[in-house]
Residue frames as qw, qx, qy, qz and C-alpha x, y, z in Angstrom:
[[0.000, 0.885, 0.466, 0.000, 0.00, 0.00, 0.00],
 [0.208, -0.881, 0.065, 0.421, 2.70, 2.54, 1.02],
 [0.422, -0.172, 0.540, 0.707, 4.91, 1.47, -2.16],
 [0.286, 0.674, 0.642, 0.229, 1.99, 2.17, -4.39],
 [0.051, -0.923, -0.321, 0.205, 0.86, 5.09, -2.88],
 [0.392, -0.677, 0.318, 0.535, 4.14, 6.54, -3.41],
 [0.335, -0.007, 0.664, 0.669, 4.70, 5.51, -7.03],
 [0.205, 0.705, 0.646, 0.210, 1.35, 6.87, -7.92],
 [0.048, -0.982, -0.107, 0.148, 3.02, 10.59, -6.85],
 [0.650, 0.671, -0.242, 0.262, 6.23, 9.92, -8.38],
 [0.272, -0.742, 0.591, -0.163, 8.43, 9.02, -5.40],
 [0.755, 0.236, -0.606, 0.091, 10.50, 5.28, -5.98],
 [0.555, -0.555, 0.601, -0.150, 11.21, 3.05, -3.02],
 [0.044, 0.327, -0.941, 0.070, 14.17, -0.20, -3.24],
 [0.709, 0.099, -0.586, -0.380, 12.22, -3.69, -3.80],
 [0.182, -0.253, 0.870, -0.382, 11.12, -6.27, -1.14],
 [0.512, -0.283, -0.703, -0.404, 9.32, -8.62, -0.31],
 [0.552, -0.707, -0.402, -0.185, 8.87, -7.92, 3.42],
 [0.353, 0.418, -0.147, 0.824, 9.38, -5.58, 5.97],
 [0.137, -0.701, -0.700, -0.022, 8.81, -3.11, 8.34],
 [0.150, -0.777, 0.095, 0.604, 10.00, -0.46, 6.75],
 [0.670, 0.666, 0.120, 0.305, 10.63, 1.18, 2.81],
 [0.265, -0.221, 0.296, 0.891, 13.71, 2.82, 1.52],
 [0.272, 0.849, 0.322, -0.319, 12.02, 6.19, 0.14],
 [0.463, 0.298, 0.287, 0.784, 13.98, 7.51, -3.37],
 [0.049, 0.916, 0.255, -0.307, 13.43, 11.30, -2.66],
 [0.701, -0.170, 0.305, 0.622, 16.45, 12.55, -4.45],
 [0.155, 0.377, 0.406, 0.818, 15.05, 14.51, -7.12],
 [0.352, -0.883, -0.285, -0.121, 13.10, 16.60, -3.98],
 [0.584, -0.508, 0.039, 0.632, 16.89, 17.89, -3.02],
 [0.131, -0.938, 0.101, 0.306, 17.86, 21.06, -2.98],
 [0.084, -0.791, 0.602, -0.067, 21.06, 19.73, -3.58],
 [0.930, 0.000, -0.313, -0.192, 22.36, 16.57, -3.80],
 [0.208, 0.442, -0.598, 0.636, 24.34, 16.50, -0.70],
 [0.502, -0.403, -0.696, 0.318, 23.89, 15.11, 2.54],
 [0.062, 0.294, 0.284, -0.911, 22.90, 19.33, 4.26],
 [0.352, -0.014, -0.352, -0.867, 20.14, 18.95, 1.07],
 [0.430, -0.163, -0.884, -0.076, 18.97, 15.71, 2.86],
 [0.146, -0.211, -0.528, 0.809, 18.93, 17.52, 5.89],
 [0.042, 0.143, 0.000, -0.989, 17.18, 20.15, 4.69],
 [0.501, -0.117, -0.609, -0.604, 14.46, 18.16, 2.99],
 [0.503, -0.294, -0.813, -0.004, 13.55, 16.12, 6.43],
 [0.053, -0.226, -0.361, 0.903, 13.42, 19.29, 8.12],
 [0.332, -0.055, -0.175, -0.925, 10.90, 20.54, 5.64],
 [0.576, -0.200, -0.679, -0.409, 8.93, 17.02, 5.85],
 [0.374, -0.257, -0.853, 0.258, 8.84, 16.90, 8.96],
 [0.077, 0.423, 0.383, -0.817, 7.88, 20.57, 10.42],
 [0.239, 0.276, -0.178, -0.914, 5.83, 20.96, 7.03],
 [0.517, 0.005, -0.738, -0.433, 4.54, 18.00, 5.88],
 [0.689, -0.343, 0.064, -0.635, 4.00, 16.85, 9.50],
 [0.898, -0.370, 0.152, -0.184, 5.88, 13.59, 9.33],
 [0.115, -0.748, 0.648, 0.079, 8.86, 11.82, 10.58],
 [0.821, 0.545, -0.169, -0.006, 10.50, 10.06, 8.27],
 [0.649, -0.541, 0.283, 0.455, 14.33, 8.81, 8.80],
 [0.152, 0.818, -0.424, -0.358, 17.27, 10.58, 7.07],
 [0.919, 0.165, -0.192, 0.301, 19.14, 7.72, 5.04],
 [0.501, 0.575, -0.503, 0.407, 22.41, 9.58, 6.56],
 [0.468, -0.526, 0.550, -0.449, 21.26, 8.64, 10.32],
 [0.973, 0.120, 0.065, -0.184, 20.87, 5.04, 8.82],
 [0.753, -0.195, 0.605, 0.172, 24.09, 4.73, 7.19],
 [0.579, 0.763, 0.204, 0.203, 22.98, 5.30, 3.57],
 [0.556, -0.156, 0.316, 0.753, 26.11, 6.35, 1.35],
 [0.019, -0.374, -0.527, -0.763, 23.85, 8.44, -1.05],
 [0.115, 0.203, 0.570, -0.788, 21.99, 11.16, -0.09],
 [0.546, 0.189, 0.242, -0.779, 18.01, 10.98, -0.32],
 [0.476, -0.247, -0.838, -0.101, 17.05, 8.37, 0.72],
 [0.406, -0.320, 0.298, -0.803, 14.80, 8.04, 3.59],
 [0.127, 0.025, -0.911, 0.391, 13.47, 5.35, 5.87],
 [0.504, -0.261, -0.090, -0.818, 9.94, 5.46, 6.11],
 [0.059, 0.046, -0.947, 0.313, 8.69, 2.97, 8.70],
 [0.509, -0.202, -0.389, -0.740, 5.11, 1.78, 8.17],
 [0.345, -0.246, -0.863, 0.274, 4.64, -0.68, 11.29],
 [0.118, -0.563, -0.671, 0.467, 1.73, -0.54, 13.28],
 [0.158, 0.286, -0.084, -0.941, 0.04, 2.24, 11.43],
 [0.546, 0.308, 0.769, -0.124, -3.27, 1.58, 10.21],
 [0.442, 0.507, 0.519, 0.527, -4.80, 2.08, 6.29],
 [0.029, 0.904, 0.410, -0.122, -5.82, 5.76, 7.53],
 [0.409, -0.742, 0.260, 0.463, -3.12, 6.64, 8.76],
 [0.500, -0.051, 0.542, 0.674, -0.82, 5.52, 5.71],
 [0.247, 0.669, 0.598, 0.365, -3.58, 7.18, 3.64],
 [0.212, -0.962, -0.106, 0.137, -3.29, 10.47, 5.48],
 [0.526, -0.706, 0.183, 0.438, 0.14, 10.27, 4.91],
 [0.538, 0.216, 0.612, 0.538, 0.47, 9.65, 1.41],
 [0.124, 0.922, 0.361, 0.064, -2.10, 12.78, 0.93],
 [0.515, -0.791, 0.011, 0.330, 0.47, 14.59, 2.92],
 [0.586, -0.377, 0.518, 0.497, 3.22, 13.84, 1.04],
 [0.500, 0.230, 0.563, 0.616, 1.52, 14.43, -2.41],
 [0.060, 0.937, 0.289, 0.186, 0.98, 17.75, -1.65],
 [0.566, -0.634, 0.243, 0.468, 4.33, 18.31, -0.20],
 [0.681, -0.057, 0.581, 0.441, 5.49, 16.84, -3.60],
 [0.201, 0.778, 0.534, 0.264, 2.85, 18.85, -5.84],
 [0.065, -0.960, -0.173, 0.209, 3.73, 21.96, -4.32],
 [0.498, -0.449, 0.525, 0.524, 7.94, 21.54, -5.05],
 [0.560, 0.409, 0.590, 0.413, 7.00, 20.69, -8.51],
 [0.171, 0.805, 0.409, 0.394, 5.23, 23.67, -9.14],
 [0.272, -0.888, 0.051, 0.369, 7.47, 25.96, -7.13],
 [0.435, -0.397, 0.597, 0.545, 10.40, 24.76, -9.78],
 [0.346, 0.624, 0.541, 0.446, 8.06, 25.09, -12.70],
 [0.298, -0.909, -0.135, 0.257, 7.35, 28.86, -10.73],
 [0.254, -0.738, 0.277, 0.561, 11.02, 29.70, -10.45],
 [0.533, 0.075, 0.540, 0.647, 11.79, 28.43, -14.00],
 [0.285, 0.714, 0.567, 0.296, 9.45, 30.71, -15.35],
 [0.300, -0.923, -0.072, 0.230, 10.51, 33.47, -13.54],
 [0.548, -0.487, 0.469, 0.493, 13.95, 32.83, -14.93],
 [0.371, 0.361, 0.686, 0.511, 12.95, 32.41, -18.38],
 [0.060, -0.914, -0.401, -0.026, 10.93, 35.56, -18.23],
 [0.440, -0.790, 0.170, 0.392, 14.14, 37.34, -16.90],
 [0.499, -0.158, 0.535, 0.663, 16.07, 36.05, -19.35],
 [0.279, 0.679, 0.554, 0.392, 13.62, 37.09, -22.07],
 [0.182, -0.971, -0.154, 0.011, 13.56, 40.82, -20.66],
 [0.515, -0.563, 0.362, 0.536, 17.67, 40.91, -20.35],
 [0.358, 0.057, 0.658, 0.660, 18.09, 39.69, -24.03],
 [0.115, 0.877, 0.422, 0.197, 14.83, 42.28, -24.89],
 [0.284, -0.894, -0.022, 0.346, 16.86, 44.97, -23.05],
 [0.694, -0.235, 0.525, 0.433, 19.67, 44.02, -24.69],
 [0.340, 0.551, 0.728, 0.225, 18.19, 44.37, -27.98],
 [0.070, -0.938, -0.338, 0.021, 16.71, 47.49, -27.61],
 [0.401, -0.769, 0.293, 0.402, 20.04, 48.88, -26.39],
 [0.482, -0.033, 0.574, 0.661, 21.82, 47.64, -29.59],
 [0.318, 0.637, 0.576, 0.403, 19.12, 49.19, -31.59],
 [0.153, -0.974, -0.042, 0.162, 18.78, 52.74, -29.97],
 [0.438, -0.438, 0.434, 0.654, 23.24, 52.51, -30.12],
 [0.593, 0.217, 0.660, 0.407, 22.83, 51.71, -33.73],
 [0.087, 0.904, 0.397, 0.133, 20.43, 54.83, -34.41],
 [0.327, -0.892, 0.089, 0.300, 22.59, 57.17, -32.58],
 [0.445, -0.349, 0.531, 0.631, 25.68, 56.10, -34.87],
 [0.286, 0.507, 0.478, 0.657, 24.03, 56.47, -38.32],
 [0.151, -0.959, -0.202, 0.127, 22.83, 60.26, -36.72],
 [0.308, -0.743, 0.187, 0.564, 26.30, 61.23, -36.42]]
């Protein structure tokens, strides 16, 4: 249930066949791909998202983001409450990096318009003299 859920918002977890607990692939939710971006992401999931998750670098994990998610004793609600949780966590990141690209692309489009302009006005001013 919790591997589903997860693949069905675009987050990979490591193959088993039993457990009581998933490796969580967050990786492409870093900041960074450093072990301070791992940090930084289980800070946000936990004080924002609401739940605690292990770091793969308090585990051990060589590679940051990963994450320990530990599904014992929890019942279908719960996991269901948590998956919600998480694909709005996940939904919002997307679309803050769609957000900033645009913002950037917009910028750029306004530099290389300025730009532009500025060659053309020069250009005017030399055939005057």
């Amino acid at each position: 249930m919790l591997v589903g859920g997860l693949k069905q918002i675009g987050i990979r977890c490591l193959e088993s066949n039993a457990g009581l607990f998933c490796w969580v692939d967050m990786r492409h939710l870093l900041s960074s791909n450093t072990f301070d971006g791992e940090m930084e992401l289980w800070k946000k999931i936990v004080y924002e998202v609401g739940l605690n998750i292990s770091a793969g670098s308090s585990c051990h994990c060589t590679e940051p983001g990963w994450f320990r998610a530990c599904f014992a004793n929890m019942s279908e609600d719960t996991l269901n409450i948590a998956i919600q949780r998480l694909k709005a966590f996940v939904d919002s990141r997307v679309n803050n990096k769609d957000d900033i690209q645009n913002q950037q692309q917009c910028s750029n489009k306004k530099k290389s318009f300025s730009k532009w302009v500025f060659r053309l006005s020069f250009n005017e001013r030399q055939r005057e003299r």
